[in-house]
PDB file of N, CA, C and O in Angstrom:
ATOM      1  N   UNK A   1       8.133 111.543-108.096  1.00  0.00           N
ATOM      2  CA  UNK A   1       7.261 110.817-108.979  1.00  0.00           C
ATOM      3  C   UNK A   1       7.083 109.373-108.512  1.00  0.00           C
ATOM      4  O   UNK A   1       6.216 108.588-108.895  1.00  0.00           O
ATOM      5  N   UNK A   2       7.834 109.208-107.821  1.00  0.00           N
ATOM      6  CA  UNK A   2       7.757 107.582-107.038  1.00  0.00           C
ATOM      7  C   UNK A   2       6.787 107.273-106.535  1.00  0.00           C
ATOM      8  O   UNK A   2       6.399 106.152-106.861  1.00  0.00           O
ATOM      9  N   UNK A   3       6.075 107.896-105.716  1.00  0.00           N
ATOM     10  CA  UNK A   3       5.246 108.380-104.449  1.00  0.00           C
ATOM     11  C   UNK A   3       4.358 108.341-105.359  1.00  0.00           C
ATOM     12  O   UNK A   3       3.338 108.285-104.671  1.00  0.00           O
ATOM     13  N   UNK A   4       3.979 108.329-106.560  1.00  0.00           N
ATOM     14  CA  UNK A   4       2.876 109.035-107.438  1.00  0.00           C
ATOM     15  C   UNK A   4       2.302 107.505-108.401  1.00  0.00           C
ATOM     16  O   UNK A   4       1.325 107.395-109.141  1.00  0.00           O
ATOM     17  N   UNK A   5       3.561 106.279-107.941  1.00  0.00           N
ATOM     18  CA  UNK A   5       2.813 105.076-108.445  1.00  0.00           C
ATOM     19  C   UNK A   5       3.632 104.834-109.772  1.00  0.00           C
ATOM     20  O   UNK A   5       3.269 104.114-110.703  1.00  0.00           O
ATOM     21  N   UNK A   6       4.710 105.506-109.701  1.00  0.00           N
ATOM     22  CA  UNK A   6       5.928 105.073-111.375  1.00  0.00           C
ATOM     23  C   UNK A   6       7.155 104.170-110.795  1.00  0.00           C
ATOM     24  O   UNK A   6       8.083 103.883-111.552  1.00  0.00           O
ATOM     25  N   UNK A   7       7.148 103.764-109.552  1.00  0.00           N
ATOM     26  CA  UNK A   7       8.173 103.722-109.167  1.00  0.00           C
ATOM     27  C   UNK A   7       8.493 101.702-109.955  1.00  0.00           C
ATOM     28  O   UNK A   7       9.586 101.292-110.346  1.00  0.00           O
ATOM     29  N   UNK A   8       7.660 101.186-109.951  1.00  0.00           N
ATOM     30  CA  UNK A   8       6.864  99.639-110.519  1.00  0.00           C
ATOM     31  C   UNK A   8       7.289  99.795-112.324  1.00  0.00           C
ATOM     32  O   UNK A   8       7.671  98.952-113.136  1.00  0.00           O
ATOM     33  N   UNK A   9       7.014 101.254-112.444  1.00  0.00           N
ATOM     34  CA  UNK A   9       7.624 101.468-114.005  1.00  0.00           C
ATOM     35  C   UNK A   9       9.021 101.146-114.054  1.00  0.00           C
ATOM     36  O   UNK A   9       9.718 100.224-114.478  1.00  0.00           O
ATOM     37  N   UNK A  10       9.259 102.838-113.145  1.00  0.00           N
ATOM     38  CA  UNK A  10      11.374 102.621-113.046  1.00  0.00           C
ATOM     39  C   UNK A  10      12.278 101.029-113.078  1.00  0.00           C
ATOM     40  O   UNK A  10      13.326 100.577-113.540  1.00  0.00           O
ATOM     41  N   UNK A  11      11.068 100.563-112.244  1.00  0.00           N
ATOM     42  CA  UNK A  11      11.851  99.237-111.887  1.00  0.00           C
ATOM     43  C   UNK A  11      11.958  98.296-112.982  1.00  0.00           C
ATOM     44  O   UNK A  11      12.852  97.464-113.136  1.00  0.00           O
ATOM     45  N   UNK A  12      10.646  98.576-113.960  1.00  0.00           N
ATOM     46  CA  UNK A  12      10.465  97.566-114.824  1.00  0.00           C
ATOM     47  C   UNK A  12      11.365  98.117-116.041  1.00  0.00           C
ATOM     48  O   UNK A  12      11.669  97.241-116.851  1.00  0.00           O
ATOM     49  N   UNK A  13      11.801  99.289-116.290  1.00  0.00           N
ATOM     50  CA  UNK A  13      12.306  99.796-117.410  1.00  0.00           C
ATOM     51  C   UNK A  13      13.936  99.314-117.009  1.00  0.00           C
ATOM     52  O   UNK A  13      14.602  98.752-117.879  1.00  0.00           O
ATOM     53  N   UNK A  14      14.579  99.596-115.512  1.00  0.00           N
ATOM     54  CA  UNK A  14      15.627  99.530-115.230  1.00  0.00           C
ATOM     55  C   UNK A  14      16.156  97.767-115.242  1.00  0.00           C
ATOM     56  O   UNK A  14      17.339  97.430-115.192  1.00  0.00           O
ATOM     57  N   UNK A  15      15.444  97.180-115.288  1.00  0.00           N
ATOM     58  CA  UNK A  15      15.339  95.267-115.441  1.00  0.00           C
ATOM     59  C   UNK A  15      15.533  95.502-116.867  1.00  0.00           C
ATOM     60  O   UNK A  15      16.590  95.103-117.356  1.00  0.00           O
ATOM     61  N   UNK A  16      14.928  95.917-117.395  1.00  0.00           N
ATOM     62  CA  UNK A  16      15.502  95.641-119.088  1.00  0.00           C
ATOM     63  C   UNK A  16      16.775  96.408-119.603  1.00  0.00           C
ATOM     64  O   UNK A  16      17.083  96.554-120.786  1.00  0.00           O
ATOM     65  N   UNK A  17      17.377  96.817-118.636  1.00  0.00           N
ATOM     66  CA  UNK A  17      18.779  97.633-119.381  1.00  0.00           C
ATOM     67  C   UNK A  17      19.872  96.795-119.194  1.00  0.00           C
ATOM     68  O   UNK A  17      19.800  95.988-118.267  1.00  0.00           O
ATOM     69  N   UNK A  18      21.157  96.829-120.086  1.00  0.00           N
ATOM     70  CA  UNK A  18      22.165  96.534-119.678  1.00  0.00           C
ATOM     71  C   UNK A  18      23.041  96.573-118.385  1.00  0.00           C
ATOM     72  O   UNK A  18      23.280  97.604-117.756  1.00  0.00           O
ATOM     73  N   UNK A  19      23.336  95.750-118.176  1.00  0.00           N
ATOM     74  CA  UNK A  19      23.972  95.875-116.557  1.00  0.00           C
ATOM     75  C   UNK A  19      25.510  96.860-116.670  1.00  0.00           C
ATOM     76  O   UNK A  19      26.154  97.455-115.806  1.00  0.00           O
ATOM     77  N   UNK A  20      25.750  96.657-118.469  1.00  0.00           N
ATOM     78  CA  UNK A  20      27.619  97.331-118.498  1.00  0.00           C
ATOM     79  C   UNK A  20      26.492  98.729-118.828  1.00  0.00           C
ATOM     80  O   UNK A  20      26.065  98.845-119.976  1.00  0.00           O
ATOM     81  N   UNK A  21      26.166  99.506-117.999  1.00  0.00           N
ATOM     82  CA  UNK A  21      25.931 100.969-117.936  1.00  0.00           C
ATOM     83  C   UNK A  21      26.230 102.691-117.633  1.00  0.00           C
ATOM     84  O   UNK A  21      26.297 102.892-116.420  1.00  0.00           O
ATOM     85  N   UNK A  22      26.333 103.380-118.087  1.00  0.00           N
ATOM     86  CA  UNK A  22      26.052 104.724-116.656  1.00  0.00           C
ATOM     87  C   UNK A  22      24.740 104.793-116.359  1.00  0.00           C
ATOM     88  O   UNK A  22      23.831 104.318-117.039  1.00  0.00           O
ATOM     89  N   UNK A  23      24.609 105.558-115.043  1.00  0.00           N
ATOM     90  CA  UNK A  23      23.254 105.605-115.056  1.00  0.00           C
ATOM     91  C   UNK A  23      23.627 107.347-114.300  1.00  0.00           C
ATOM     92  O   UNK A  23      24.644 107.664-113.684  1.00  0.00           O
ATOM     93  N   UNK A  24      22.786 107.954-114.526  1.00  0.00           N
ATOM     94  CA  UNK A  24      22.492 109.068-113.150  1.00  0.00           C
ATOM     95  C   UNK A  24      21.348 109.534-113.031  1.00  0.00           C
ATOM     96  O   UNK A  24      20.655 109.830-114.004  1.00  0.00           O
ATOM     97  N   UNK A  25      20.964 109.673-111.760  1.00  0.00           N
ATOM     98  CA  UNK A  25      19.524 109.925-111.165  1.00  0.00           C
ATOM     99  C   UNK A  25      19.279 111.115-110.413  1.00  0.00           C
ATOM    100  O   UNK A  25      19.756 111.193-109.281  1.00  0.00           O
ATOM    101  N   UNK A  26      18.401 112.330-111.026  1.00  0.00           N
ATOM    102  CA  UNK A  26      18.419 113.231-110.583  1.00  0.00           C
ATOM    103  C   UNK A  26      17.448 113.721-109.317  1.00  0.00           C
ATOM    104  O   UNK A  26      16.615 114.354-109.966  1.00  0.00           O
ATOM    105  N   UNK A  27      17.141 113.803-108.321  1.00  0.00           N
ATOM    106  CA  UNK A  27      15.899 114.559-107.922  1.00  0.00           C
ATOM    107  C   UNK A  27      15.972 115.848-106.960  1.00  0.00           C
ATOM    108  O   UNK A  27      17.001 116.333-106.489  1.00  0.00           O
ATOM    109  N   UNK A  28      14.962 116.188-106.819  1.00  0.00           N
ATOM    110  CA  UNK A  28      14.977 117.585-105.835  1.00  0.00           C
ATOM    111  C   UNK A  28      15.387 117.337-104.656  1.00  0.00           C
ATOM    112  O   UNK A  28      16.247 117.978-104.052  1.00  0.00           O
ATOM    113  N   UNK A  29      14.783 116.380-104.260  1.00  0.00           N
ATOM    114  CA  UNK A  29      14.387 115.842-102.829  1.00  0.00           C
ATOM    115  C   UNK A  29      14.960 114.535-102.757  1.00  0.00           C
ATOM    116  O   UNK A  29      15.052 114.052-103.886  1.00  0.00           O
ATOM    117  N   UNK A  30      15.336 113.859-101.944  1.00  0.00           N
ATOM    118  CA  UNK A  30      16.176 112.222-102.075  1.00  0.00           C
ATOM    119  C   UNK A  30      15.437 111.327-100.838  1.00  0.00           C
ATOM    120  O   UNK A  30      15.985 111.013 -99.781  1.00  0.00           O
ATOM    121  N   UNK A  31      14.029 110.995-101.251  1.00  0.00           N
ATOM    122  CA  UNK A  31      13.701 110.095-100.787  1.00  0.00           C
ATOM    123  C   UNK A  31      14.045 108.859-100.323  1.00  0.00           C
ATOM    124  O   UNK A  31      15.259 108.660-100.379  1.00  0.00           O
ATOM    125  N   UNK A  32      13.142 107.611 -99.711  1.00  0.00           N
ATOM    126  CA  UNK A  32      13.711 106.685 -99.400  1.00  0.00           C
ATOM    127  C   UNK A  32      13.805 105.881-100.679  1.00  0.00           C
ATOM    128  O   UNK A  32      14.868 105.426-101.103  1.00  0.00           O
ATOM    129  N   UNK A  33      12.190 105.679-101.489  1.00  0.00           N
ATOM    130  CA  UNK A  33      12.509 105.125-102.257  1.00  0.00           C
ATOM    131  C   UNK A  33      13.609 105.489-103.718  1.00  0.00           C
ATOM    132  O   UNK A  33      14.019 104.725-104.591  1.00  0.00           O
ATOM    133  N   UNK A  34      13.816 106.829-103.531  1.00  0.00           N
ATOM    134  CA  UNK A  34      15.016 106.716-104.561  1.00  0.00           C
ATOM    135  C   UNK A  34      16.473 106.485-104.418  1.00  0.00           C
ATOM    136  O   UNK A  34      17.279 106.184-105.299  1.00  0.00           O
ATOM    137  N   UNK A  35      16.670 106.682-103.138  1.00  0.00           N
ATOM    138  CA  UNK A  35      17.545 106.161-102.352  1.00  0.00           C
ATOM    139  C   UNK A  35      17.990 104.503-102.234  1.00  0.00           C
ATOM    140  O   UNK A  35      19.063 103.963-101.966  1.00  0.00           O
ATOM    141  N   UNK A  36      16.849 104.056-102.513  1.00  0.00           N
ATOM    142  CA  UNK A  36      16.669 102.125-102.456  1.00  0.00           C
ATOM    143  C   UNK A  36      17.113 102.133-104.345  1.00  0.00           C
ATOM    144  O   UNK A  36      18.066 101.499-104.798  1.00  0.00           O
ATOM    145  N   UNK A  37      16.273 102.900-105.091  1.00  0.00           N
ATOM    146  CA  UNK A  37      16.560 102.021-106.288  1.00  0.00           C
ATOM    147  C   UNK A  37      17.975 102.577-106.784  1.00  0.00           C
ATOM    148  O   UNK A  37      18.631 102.044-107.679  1.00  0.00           O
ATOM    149  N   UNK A  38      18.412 103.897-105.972  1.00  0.00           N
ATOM    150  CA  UNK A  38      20.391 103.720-106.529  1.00  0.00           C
ATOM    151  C   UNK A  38      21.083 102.922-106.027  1.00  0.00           C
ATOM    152  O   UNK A  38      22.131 102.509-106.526  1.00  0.00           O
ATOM    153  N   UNK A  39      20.532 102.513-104.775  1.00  0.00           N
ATOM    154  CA  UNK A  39      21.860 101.501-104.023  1.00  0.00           C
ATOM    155  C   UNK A  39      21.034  99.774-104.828  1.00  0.00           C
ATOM    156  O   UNK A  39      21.567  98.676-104.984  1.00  0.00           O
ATOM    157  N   UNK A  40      19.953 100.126-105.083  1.00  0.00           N
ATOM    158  CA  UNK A  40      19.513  98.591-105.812  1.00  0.00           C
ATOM    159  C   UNK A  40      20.410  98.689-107.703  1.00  0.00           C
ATOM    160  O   UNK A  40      20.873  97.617-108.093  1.00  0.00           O
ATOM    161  N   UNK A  41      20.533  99.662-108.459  1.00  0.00           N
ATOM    162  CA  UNK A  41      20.458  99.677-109.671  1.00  0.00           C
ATOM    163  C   UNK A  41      22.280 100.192-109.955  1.00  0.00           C
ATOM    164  O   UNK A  41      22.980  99.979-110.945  1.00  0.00           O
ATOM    165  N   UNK A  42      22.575 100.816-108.840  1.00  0.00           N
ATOM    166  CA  UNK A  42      23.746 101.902-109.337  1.00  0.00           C
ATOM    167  C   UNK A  42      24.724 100.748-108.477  1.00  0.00           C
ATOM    168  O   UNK A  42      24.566 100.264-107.356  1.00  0.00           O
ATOM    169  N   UNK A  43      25.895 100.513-109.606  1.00  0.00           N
ATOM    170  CA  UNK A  43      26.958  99.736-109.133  1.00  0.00           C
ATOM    171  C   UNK A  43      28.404 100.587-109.094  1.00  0.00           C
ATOM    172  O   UNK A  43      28.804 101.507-109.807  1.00  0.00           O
ATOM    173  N   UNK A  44      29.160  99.725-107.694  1.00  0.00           N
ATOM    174  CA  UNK A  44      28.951  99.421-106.568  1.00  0.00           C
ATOM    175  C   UNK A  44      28.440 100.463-105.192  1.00  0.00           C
ATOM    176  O   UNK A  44      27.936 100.177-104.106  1.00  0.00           O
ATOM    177  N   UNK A  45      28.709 101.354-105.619  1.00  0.00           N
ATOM    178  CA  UNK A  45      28.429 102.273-104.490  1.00  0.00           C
ATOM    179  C   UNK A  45      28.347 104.112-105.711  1.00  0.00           C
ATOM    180  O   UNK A  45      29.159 104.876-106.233  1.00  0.00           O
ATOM    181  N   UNK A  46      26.807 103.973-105.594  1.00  0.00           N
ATOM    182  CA  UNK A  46      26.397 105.572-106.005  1.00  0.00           C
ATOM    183  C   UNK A  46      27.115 106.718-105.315  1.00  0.00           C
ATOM    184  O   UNK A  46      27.362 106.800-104.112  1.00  0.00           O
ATOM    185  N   UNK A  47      27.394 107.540-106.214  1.00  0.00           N
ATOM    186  CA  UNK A  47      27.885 108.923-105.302  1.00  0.00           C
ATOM    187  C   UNK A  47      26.713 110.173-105.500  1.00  0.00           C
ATOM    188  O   UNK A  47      26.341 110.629-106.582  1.00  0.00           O
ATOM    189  N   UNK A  48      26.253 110.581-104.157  1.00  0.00           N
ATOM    190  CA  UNK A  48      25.518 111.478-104.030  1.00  0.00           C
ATOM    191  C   UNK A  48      25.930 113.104-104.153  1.00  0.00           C
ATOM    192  O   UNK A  48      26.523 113.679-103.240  1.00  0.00           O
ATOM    193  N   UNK A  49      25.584 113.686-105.251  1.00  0.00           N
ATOM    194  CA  UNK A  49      26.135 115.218-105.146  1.00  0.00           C
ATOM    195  C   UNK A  49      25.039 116.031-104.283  1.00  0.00           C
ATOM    196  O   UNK A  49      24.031 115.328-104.209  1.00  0.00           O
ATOM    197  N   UNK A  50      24.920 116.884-103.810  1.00  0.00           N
ATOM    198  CA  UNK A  50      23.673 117.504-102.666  1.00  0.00           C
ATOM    199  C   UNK A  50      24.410 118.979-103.309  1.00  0.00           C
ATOM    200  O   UNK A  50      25.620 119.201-103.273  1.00  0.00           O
ATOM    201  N   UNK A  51      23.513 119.774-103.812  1.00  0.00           N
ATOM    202  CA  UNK A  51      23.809 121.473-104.187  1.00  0.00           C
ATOM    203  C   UNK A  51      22.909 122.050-102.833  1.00  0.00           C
ATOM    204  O   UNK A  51      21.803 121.786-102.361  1.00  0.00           O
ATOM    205  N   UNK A  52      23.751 122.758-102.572  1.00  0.00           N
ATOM    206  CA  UNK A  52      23.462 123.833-101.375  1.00  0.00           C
ATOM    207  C   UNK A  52      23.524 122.944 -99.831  1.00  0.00           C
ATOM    208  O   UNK A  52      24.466 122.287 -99.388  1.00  0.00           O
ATOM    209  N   UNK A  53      22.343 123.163 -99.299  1.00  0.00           N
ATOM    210  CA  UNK A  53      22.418 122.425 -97.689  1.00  0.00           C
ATOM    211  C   UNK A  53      21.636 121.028 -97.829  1.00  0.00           C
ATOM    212  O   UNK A  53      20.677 120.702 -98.529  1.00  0.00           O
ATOM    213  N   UNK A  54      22.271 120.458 -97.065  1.00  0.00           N
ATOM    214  CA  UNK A  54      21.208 118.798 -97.148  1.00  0.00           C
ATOM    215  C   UNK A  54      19.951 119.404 -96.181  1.00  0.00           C
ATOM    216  O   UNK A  54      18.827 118.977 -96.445  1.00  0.00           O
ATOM    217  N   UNK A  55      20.068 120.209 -95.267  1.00  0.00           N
ATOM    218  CA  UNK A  55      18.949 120.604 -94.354  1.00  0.00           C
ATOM    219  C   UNK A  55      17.891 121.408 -94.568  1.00  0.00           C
ATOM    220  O   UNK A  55      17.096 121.752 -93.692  1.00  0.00           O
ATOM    221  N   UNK A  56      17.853 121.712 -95.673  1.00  0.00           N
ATOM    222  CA  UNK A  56      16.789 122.567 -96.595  1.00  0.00           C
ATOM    223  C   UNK A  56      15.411 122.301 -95.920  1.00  0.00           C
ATOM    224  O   UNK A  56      14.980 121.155 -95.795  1.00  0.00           O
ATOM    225  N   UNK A  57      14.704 123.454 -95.470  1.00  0.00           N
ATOM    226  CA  UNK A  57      13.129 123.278 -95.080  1.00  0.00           C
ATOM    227  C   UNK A  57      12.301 124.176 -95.558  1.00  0.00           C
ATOM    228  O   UNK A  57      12.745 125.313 -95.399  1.00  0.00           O
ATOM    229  N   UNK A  58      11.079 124.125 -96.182  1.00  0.00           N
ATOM    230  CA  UNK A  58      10.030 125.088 -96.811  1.00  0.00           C
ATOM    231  C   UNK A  58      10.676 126.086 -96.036  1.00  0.00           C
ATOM    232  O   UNK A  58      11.357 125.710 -95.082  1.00  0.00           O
ATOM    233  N   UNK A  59      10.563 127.438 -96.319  1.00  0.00           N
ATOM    234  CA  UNK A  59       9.951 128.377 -95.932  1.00  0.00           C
ATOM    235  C   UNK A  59       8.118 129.185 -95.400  1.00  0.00           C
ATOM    236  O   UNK A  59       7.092 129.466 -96.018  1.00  0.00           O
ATOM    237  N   UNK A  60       8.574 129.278 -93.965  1.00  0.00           N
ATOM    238  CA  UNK A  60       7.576 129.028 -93.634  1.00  0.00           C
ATOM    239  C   UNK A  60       6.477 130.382 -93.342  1.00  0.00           C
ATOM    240  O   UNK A  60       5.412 130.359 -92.726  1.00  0.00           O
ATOM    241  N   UNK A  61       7.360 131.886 -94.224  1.00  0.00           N
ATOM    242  CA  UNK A  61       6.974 132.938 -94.675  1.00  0.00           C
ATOM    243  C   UNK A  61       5.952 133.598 -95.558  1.00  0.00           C
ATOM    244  O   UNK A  61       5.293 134.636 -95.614  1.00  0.00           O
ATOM    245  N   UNK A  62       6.297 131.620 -96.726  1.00  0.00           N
ATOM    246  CA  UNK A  62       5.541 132.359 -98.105  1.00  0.00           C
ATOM    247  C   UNK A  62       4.283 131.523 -97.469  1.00  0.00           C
ATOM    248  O   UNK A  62       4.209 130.527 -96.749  1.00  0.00           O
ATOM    249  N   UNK A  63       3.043 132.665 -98.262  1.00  0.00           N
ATOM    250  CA  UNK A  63       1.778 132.226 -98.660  1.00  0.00           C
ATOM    251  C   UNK A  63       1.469 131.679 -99.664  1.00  0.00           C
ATOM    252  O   UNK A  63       1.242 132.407-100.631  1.00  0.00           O
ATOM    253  N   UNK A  64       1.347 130.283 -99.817  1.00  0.00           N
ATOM    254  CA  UNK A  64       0.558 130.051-101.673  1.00  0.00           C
ATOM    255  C   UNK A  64      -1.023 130.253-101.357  1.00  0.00           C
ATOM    256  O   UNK A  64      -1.720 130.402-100.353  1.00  0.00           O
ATOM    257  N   UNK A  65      -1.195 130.181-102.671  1.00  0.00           N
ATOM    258  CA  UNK A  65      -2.831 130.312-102.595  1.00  0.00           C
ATOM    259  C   UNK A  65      -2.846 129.466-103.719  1.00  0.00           C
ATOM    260  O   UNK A  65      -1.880 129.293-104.462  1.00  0.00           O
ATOM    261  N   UNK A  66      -4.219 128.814-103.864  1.00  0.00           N
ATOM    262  CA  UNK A  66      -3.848 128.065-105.207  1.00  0.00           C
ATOM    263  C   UNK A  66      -6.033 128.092-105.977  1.00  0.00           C
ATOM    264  O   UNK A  66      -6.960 127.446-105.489  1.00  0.00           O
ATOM    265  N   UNK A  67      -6.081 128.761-106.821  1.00  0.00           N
ATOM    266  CA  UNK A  67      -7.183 129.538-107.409  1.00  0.00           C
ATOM    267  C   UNK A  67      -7.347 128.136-108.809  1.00  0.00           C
ATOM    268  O   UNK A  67      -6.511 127.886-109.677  1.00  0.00           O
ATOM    269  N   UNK A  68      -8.605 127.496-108.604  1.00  0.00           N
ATOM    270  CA  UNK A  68      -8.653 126.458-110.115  1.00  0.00           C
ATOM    271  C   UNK A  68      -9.764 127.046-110.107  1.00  0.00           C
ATOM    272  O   UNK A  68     -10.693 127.433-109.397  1.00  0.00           O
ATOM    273  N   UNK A  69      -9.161 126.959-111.653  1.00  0.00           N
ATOM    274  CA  UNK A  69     -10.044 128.127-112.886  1.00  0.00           C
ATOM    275  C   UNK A  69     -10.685 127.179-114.191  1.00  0.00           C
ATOM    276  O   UNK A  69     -10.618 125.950-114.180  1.00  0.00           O
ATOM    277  N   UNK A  70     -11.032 127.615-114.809  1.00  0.00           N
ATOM    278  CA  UNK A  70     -11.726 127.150-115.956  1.00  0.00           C
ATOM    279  C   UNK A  70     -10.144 127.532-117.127  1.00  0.00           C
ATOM    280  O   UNK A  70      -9.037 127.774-116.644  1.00  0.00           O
ATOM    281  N   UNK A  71     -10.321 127.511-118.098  1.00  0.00           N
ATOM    282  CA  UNK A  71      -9.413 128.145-119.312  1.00  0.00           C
ATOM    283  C   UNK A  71      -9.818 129.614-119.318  1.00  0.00           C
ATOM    284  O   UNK A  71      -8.917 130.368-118.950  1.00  0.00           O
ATOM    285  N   UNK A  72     -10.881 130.144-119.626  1.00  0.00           N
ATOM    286  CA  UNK A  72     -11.382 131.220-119.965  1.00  0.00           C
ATOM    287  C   UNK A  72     -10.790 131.875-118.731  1.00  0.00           C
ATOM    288  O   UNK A  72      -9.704 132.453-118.676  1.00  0.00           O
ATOM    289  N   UNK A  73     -11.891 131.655-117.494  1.00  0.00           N
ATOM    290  CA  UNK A  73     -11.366 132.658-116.402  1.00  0.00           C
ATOM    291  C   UNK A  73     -10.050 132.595-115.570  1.00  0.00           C
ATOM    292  O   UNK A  73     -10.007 133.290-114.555  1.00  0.00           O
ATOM    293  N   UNK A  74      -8.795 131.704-115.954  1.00  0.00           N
ATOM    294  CA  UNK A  74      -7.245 131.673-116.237  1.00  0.00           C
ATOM    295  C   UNK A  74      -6.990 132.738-116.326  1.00  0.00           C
ATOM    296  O   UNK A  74      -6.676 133.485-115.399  1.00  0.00           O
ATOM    297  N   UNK A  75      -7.092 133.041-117.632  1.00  0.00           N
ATOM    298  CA  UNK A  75      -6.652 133.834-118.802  1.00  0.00           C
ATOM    299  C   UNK A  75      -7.148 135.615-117.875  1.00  0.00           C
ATOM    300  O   UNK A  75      -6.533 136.676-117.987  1.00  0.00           O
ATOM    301  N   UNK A  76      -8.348 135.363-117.082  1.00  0.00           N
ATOM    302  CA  UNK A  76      -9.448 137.042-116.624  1.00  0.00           C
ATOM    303  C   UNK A  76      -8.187 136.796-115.724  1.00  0.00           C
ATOM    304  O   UNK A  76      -7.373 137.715-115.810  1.00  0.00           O
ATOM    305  N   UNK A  77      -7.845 135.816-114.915  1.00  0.00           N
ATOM    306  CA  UNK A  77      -7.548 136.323-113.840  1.00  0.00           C
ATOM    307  C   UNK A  77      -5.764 136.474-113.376  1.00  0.00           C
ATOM    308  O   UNK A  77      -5.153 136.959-112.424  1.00  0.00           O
ATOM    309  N   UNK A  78      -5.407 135.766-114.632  1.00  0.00           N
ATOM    310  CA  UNK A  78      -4.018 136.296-114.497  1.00  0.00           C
ATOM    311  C   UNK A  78      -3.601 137.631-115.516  1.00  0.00           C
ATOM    312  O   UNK A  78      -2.568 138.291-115.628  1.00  0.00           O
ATOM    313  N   UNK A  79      -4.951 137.678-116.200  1.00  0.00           N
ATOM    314  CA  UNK A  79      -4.527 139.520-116.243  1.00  0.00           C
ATOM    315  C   UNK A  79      -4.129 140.362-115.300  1.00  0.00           C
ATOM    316  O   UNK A  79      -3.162 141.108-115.144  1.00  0.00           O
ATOM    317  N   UNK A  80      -5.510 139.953-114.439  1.00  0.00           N
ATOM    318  CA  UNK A  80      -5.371 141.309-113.558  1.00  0.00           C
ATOM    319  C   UNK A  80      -4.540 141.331-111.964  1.00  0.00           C
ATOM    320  O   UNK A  80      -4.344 142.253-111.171  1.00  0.00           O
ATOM    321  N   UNK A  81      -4.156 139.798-111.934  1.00  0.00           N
ATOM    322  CA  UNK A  81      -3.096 139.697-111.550  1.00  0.00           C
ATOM    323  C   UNK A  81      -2.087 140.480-112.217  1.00  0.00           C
ATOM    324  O   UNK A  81      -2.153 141.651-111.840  1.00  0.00           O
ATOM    325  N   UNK A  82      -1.338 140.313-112.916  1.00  0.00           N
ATOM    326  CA  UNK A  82      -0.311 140.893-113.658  1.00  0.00           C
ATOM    327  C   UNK A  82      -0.614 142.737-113.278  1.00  0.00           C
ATOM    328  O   UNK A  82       0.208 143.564-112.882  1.00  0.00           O
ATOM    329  N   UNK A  83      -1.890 142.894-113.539  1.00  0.00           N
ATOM    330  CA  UNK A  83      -2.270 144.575-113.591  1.00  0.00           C
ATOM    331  C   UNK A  83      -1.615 144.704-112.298  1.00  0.00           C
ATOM    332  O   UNK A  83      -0.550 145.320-112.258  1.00  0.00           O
ATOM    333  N   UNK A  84      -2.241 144.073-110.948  1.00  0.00           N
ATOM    334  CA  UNK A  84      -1.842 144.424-109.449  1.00  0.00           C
ATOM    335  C   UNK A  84      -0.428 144.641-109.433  1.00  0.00           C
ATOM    336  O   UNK A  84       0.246 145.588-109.026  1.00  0.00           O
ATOM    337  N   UNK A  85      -0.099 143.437-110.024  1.00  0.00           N
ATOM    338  CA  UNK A  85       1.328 143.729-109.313  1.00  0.00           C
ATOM    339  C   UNK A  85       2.490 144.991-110.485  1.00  0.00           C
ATOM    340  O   UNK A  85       3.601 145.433-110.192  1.00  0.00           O
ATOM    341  N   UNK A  86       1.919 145.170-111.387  1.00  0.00           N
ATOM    342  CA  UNK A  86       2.621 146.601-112.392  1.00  0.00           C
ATOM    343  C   UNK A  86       1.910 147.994-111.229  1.00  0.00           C
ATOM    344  O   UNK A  86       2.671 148.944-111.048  1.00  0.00           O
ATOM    345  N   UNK A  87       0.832 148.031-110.678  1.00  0.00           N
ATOM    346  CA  UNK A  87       0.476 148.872-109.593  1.00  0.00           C
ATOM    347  C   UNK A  87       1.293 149.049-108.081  1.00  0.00           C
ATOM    348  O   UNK A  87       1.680 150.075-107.521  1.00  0.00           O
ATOM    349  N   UNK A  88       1.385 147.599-107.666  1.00  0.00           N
ATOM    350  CA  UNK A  88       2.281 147.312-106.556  1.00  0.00           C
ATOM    351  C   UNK A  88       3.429 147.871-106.860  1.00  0.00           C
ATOM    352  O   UNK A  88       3.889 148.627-106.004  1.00  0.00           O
ATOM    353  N   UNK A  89       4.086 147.706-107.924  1.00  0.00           N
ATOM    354  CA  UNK A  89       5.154 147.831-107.973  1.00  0.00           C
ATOM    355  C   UNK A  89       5.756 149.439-108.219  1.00  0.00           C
ATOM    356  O   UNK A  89       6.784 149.935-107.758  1.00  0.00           O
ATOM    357  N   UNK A  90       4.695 150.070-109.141  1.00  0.00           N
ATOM    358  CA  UNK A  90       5.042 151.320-109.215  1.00  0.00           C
ATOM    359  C   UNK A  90       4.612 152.137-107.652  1.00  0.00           C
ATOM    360  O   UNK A  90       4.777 153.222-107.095  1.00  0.00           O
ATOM    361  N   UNK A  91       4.249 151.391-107.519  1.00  0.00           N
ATOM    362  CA  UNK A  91       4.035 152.022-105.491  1.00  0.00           C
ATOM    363  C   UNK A  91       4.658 151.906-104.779  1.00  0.00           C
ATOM    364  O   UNK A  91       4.452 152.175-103.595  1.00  0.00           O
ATOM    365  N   UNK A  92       6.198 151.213-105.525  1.00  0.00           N
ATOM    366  CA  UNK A  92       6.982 150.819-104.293  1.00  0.00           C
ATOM    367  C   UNK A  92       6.980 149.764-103.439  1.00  0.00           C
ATOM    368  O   UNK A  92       7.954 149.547-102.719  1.00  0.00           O
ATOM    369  N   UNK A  93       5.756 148.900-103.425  1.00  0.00           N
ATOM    370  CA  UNK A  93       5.225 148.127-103.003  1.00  0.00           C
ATOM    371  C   UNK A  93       5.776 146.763-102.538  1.00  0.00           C
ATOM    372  O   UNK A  93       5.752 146.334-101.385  1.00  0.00           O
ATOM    373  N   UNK A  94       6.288 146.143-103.659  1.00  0.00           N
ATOM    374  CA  UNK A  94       7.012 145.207-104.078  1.00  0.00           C
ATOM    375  C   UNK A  94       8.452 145.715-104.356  1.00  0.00           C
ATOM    376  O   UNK A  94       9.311 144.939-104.775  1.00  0.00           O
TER     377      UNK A  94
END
């Protein structure tokens, strides 16, 4: 969400808190800039927990597709989505 232009927020919300704090900061991914505002905000030295591998890379198997719809034709087309894959599936398919 940093990357997305909140990061000017974080900063401004984290200036108005008490300095006698906890704080913990969660994300998927550990950018630079979130990386800057724990070692800027988190006293004296943040501890980083990492679940699973720090070396994590997309998978470069899956296909997305990405379909923008109206509301109405949403609704048509993740029916029959849903239909395919109750077909796929009784086929063994999936």
């Amino acid at each position: 969400m940093l990357d997305m232009g909140f990061e000017e927020d974080v900063r401004f919300i984290l200036g108005k808190t008490c300095s006698a704090r906890q704080m913990v900061i969660f994300s998927a991914t550990w950018p630079a800039g979130v990386h800057r505002l724990a070692q800027e905000y988190m006293a004296p030295n943040p501890v980083k927990v990492v679940i699973g591998s720090k070396d994590l890379a997309a998978n470069h198997d899956v296909m997305q597709i990405v379909e923008v719809l109206d509301d109405r034709a949403r609704y048509e087309r993740l029916t029959a989505f849903k239909i395919s894959l109750h077909w796929l599936n009784r086929m063994g398919s999936i």
